[in-house]
C-alpha positions as CSV (number, residue, x, y, z in Angstrom):
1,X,111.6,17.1,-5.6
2,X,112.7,18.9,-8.6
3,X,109.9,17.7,-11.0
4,X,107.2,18.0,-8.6
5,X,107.8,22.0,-7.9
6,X,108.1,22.7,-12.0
7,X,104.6,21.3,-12.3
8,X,103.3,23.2,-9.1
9,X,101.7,25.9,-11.6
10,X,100.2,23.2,-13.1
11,X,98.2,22.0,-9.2
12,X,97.4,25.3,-8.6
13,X,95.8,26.2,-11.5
14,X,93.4,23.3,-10.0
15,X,93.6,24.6,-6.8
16,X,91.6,27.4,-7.1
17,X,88.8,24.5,-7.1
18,X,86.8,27.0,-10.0
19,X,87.3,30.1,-8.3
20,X,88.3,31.7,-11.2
21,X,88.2,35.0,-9.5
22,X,91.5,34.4,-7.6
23,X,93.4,32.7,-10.9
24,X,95.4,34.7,-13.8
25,X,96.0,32.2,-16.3
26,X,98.5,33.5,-18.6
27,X,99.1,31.8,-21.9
28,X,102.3,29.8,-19.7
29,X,99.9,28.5,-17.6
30,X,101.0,30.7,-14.5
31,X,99.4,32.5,-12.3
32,X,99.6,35.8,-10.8
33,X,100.2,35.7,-7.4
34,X,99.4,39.5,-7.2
35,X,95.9,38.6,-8.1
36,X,95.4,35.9,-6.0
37,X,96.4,36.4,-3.3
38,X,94.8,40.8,-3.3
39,X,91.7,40.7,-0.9
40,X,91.0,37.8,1.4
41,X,88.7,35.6,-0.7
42,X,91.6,35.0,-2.7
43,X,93.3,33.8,0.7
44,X,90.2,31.5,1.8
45,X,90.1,29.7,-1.8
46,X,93.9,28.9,-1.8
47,X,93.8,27.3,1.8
48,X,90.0,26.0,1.1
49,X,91.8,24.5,-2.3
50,X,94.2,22.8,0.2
51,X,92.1,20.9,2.0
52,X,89.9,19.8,-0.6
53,X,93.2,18.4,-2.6
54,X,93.9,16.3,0.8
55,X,90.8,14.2,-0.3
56,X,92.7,12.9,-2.7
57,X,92.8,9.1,-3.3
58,X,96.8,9.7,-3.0
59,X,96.5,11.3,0.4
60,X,93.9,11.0,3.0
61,X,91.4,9.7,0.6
62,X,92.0,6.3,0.4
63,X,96.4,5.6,0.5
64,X,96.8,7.5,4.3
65,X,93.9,6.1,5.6
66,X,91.7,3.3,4.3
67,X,93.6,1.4,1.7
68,X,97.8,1.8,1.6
69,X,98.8,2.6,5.0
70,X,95.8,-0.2,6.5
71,X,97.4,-2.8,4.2
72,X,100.9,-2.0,5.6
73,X,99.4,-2.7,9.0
74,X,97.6,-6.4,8.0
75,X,94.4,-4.8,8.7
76,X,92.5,-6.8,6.3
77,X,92.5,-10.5,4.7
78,X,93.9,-9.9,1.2
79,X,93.5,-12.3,-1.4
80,X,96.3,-13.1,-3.0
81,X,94.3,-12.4,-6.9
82,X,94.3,-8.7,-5.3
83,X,97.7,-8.6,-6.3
84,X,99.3,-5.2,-5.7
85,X,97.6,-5.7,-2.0
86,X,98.7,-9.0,-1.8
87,X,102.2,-7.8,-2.5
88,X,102.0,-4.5,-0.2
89,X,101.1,-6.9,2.6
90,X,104.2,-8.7,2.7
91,X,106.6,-5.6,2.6
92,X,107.5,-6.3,-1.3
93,X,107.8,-2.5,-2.7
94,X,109.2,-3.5,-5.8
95,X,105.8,-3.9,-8.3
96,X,104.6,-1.5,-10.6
97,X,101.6,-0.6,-8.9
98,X,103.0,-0.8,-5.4
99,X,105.3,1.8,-6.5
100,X,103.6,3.7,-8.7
101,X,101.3,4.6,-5.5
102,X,104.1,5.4,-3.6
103,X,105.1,8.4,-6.7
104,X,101.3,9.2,-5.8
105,X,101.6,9.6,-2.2
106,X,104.8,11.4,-2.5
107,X,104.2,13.8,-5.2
108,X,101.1,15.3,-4.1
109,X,102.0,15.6,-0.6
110,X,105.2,17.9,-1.9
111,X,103.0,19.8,-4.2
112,X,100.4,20.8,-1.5
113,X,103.7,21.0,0.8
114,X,104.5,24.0,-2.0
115,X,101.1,25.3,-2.1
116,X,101.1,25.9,1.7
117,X,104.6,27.5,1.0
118,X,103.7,29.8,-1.4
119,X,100.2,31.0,1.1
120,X,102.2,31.3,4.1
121,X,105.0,33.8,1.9
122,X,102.1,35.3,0.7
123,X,100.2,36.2,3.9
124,X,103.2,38.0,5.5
125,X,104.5,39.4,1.8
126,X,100.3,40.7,1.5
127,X,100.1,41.7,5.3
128,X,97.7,44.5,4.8
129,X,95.3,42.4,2.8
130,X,94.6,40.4,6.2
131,X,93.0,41.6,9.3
132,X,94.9,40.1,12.5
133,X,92.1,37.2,12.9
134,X,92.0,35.9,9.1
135,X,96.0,36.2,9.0
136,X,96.8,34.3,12.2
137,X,94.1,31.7,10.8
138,X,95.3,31.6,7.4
139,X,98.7,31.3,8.1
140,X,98.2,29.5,11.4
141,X,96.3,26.0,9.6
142,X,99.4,26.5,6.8
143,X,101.9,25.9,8.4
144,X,100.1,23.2,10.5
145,X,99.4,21.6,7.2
146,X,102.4,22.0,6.1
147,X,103.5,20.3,9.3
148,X,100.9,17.2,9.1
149,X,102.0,16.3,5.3
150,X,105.4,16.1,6.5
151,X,105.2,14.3,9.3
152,X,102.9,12.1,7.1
153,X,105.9,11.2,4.7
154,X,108.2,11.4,7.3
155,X,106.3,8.4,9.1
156,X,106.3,6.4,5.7
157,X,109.7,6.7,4.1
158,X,111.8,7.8,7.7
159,X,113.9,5.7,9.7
160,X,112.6,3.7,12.7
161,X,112.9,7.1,15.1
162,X,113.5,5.0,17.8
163,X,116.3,3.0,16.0
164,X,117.9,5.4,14.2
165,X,117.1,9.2,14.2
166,X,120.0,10.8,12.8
167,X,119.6,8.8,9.8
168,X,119.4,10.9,6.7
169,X,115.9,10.9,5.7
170,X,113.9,13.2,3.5
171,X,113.9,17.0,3.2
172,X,111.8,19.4,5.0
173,X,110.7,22.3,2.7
174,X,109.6,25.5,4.6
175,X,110.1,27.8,1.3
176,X,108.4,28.4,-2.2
177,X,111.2,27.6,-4.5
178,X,113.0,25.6,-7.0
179,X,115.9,24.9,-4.8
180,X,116.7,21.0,-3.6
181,X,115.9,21.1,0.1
182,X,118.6,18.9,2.4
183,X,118.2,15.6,3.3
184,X,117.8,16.3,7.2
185,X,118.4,13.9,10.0
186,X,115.2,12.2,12.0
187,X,116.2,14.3,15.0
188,X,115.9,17.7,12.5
189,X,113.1,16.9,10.8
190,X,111.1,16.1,13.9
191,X,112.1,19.2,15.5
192,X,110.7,21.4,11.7
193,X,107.7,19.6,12.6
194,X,107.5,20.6,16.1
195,X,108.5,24.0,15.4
196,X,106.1,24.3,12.7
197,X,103.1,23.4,15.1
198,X,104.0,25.5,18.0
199,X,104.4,28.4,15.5
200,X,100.6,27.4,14.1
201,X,99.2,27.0,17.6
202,X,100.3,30.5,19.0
203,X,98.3,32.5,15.6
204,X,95.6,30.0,16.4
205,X,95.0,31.8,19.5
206,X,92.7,33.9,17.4
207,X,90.6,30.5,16.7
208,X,86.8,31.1,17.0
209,X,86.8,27.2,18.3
210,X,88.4,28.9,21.6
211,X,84.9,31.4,21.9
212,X,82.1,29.6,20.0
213,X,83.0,26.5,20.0
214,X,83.6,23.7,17.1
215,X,80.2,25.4,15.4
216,X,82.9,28.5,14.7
217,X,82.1,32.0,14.0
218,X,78.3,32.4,12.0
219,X,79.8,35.9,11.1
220,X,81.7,33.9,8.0
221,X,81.3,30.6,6.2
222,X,85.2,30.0,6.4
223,X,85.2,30.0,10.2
224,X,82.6,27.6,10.5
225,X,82.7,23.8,11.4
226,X,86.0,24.5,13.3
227,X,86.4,20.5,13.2
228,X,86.8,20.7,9.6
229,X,89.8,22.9,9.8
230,X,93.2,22.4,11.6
231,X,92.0,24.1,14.7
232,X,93.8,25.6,17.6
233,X,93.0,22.2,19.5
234,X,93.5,20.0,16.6
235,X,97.1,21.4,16.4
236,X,98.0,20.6,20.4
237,X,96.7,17.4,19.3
238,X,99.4,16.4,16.5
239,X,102.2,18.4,18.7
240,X,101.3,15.6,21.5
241,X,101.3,12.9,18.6
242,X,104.6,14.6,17.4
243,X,106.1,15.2,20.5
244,X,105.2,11.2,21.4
245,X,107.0,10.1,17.8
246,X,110.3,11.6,18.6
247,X,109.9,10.0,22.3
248,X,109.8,13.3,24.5
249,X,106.8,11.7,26.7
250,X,106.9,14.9,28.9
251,X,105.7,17.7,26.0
252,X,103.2,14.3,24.4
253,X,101.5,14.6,27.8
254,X,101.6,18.6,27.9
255,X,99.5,18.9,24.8
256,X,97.2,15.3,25.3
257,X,96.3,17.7,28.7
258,X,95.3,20.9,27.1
259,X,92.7,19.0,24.9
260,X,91.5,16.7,27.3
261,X,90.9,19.4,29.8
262,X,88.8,21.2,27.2
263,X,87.1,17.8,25.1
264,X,84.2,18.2,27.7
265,X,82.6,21.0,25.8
266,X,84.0,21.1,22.8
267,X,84.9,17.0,21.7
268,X,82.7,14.6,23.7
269,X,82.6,11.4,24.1
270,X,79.8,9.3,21.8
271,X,76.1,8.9,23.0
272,X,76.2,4.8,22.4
273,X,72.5,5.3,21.2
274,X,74.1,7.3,18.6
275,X,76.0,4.2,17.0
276,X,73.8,1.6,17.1
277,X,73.1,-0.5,13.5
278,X,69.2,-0.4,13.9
279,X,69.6,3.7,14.2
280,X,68.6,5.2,11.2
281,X,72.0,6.5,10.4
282,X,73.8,5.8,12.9
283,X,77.1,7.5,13.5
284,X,80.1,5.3,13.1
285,X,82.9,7.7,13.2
286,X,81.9,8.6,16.4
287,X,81.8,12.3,15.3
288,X,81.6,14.4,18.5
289,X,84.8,12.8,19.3
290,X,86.9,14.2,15.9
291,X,89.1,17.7,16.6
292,X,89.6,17.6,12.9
293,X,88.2,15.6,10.0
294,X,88.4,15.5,6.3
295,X,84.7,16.8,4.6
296,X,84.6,14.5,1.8
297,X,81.4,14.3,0.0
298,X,82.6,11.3,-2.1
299,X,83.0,9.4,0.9
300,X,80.4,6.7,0.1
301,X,82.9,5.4,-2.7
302,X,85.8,4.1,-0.4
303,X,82.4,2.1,1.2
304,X,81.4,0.8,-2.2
305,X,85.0,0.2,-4.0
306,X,86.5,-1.2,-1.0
307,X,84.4,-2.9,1.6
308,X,80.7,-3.3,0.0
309,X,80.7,-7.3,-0.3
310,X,77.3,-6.9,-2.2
311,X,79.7,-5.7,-5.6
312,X,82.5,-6.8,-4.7
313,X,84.8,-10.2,-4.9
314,X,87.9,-11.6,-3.3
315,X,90.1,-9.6,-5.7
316,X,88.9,-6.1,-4.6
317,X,87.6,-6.7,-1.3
318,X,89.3,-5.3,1.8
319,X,87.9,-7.2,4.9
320,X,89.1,-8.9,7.8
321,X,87.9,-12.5,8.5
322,X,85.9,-13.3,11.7
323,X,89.1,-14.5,13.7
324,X,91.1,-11.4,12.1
325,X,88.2,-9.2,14.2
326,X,87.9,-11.1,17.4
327,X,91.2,-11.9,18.1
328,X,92.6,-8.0,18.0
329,X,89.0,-7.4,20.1
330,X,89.5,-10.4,22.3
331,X,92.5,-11.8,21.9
332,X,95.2,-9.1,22.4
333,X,93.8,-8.8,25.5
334,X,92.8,-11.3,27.4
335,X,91.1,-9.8,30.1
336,X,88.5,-8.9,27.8
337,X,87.3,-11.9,26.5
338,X,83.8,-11.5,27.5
339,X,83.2,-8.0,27.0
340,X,84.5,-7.1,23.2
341,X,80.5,-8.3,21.9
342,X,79.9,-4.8,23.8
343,X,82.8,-2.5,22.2
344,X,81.2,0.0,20.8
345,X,83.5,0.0,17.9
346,X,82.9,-3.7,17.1
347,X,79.1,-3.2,17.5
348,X,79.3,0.3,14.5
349,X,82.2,-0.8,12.4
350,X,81.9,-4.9,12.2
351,X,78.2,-5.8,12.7
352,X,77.5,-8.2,9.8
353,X,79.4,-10.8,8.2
354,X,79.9,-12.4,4.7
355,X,80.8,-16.0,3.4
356,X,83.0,-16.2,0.3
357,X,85.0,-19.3,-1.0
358,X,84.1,-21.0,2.8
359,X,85.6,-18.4,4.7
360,X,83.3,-15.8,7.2
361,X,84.7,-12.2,6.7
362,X,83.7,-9.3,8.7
363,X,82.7,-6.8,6.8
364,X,83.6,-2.9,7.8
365,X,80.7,-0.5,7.8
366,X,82.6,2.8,9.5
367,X,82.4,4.9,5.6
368,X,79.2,3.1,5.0
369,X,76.7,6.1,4.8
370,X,73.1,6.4,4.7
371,X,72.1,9.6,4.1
372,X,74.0,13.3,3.6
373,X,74.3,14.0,7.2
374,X,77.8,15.7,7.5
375,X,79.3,13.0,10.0
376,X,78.5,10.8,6.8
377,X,80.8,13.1,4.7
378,X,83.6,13.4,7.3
379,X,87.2,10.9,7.5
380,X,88.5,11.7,10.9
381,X,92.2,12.5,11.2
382,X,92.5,13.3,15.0
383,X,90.1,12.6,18.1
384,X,89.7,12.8,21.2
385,X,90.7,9.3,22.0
386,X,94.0,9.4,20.9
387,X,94.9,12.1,23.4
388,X,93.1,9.5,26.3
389,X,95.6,6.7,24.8
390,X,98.7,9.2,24.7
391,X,97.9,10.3,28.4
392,X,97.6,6.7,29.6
393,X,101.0,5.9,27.7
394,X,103.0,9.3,29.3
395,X,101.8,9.9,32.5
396,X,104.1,8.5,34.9
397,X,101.7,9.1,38.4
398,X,100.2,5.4,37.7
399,X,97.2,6.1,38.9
400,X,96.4,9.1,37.0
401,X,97.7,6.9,34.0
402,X,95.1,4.2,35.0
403,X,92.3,7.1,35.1
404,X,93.0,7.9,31.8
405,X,92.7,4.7,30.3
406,X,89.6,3.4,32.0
407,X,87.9,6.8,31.2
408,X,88.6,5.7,27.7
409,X,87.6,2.0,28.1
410,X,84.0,3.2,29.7
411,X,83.6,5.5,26.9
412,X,84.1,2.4,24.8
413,X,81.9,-0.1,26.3
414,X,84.2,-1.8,28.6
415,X,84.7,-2.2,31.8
416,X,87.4,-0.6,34.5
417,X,90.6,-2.6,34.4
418,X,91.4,-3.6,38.6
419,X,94.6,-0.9,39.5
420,X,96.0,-4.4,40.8
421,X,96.8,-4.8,36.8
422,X,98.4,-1.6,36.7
423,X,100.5,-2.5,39.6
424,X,102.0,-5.2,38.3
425,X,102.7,-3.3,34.9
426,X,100.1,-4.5,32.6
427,X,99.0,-0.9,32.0
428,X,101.5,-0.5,28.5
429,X,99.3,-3.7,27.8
430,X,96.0,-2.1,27.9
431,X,97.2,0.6,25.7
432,X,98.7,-1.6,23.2
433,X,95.7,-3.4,22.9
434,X,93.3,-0.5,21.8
435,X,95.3,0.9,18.9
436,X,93.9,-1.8,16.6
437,X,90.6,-1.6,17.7
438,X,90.3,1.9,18.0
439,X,91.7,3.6,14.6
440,X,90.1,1.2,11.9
441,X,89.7,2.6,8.4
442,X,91.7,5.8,9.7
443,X,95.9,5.2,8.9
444,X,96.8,5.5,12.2
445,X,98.5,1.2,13.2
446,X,100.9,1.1,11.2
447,X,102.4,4.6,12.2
448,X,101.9,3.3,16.1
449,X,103.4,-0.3,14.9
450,X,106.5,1.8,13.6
451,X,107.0,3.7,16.7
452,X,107.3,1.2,19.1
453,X,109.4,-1.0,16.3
454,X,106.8,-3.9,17.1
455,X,108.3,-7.4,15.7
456,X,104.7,-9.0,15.9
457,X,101.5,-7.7,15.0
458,X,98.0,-9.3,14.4
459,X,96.8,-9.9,10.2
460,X,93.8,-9.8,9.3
461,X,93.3,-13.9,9.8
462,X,93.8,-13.4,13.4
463,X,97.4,-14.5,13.6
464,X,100.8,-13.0,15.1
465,X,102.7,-12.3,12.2
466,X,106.6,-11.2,12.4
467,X,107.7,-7.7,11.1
468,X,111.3,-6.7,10.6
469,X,112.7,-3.0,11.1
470,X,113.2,-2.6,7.5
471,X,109.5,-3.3,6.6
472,X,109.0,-0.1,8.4
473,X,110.9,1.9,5.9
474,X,109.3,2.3,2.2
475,X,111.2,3.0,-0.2
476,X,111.7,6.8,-1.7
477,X,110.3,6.8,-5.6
478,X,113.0,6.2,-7.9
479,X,112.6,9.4,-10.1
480,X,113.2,11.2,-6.8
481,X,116.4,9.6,-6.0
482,X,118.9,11.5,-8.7
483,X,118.0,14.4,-6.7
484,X,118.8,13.2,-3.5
């Protein structure tokens, strides 16, 4: 981690994103922290620079959500001429591209891990600058983003938690410095991220989301489009998705509650007229569902560099084939066989099909976009859903469990599952089977594969293919290791 905080100068000279007002270049290329961080604009362009560097094809731009991490989990059919992907697919970390995005990944998630350092020591070293609201914001979504890119890394180079958490894993940095954090245990690393996110949810409390809802406060820009931002609910969200990785199923449910009690008003579920193809633009991330999203207005390249089959060949083309759709829709759950046509996921995100070299492959339209609309500019990173499928998976009362999981089936397109299923424990099933359906395009399998330490999961042909507990673990960079 060494290398990566001497060059943080160097990133935060780009993230002031232009906003030269809040930058002192000196001849060494650093800045003056004095400066930036001396009214509250300077605050709102450091943390507003923060999210725009997630976008990044090394974070949530592509690797963390449509490319790397879907790869990991055999989303797609990968032709073996797409070589790096090829390789990625069958857990072989060793090639030069392979690893040189794994440098990307973990470099600039430590340098915006700094850069969230070095705001959050600012807004309590420049108290006065910040009225009570814009400091339990500012510092509130830090320290939850310092908490997400973490946990992010943490869930790609970690141990299996549920194998081995006090394995040495990776450090936890919760300070702007030079200094070589540990190498902290799974159990210890968890709990930084827990503490981290109950530490951002209690300044959140100052949230406009909780008074005007997801629109935010018209008084200012920067409170606006509260789903944009790691909100107050957004952060009970990745505490029950934290609290559910380090297997404390009692706290997962706790938070899963306090945003399903509230998604009524603030997160609900998808008009199906909404999502249809033959709307005009119809809205395939399901957007009245996302607690927090990326805004990325170059969203309409991942579509055409990765999934477009009109410009694209086998080599570069990420795409299921027709059985690597039906069979995750169908297949993995076998009381469904007549009713996946009607998912509404199937119907938004694989409604057309290509043939190439004799094989059909279904092509995926969710970052396809059609016009400006802001749901066309948005990459959800937590929804509504998730907290349905955590609820179903926690709740012990089996027929509140069931509840929760046919409310989220209905708002699907499919039917109630019989409580005789449940009673004869199929209900773990019926979760199991909507993680691969329900976070396509979005980075979220392979994490859920890792938790449970599944041995099988479905490829992108449609087949049951064996995973080992190593294949979980990717490898830490090699420049990073002489510091470890």
């Amino acid at each position: 981690m060494r290398k990566i905080l001497i060059y943080l100068s160097i990133l935060l000279t780009g993230i002031g994103w232009g906003c030269s007002d809040w930058l002192d270049v000196k001849p060494s290329d650093r800045i003056s922290e004095d400066n930036a961080f001396s009214s509250i604009a300077g605050f709102k362009n450091a943390l507003n620079g923060i999210y725009v560097e997630l976008n990044k094809d090394n974070l949530y731009g592509r690797r963390l959500t449509v490319d790397f991490v879907e790869i990991l989990a055999k989303r797609y059919h990968v032709h073996s001429e797409n070589e790096w992907a090829y390789d990625l697919m069958n857990y072989e970390y060793g090639g030069s591209t392979v690893k040189g995005y794994l440098e990307g990944i973990w470099g600039t998630a430590y340098k915006l891990i700094a850069n969230t350092n070095l705001l959050i020591k600012n807004c309590d070293q420049n108290r006065e600058v910040l009225p009570d609201d814009y400091y339990g914001i500012c510092k509130g979504e830090a320290l939850a983003l310092r908490a997400m890119l973490h946990f992010d890394l943490f869930r790609l180079f970690g141990p299996v938690y549920s194998v081995d958490s006090m394995a040495l894993s990776i450090p936890y940095y919760k300070e702007f410095s030079l200094e070589i954090a540990p190498q902290l245990s799974g159990v210890d690393f968890m709990d930084n991220v827990v503490d981290d996110l109950l530490e951002a949810s209690d300044l959140l409390e100052v949230d406009p989301i909780l008074t005007d809802g997801v629109q935010g406060s018209f008084d200012d820009y920067f409170l606006q489009d509260r789903n944009l931002r790691l909100n107050y609910y957004a952060v009970q969200g990745l505490l029950a998705r934290a609290y559910l990785y380090k297997e404390d199923k009692a706290n997962a449910l706790l938070y899963a509650k306090k945003v399903i009690e509230a998604h009524e008003n603030l997160f609900p579920w998808v008009n199906p007229m909404d999502i249809n193809a033959s709307h005009p633009s119809p809205d395939r991330i399901f957007s009245s569902e996302v607690m927090f999203a990326l805004h990325n207005t170059q969203r309409s390249s991942v579509y055409t560099t990765l999934f477009n089959a009109k410009q694209l060949k086998l080599n570069t083309l990420l795409a299921p084939t027709n059985w690597g759709v039906s069979e995750p829709f169908a297949g993995c759950n076998y009381f469904d066989q007549n009713y996946y046509r009607s998912d509404y996921r199937y119907i938004s995100n694989f409604n057309s099909s290509v043939e190439l070299n004799g094989t059909q492959y279904m092509l995926f339209h969710k970052y396809e976009t059609s016009n400006d609309s802001l749901y066309n500019q948005m990459i959800p990173l937590v929804k509504i859903s998730e907290m349905y499928l955590i609820a179903a998976e926690t709740e012990t009362d089996q027929a509140k469990a069931g509840d929760y999981i046919n409310t989220f089936r209905n708002n699907r397109g499919l039917p109630n599952v019989s409580s005789i299923w449940f009673e004869y424990g199929y209900l773990p099933d019926f979760v199991d089977a909507e993680y691969p359906k329900e976070f396509c395009g979005e980075g979220q399998l392979f994490f859920y594969y890792k938790r449970r330490n599944k041995t099988t999961i479905w490829d992108g042909d449609g087949y049951q293919k064996r995973i080992s507990t190593s294949n979980y673990v990717l490898p830490i960079p090699d420049a990073e290791l002489q510091y470890q």
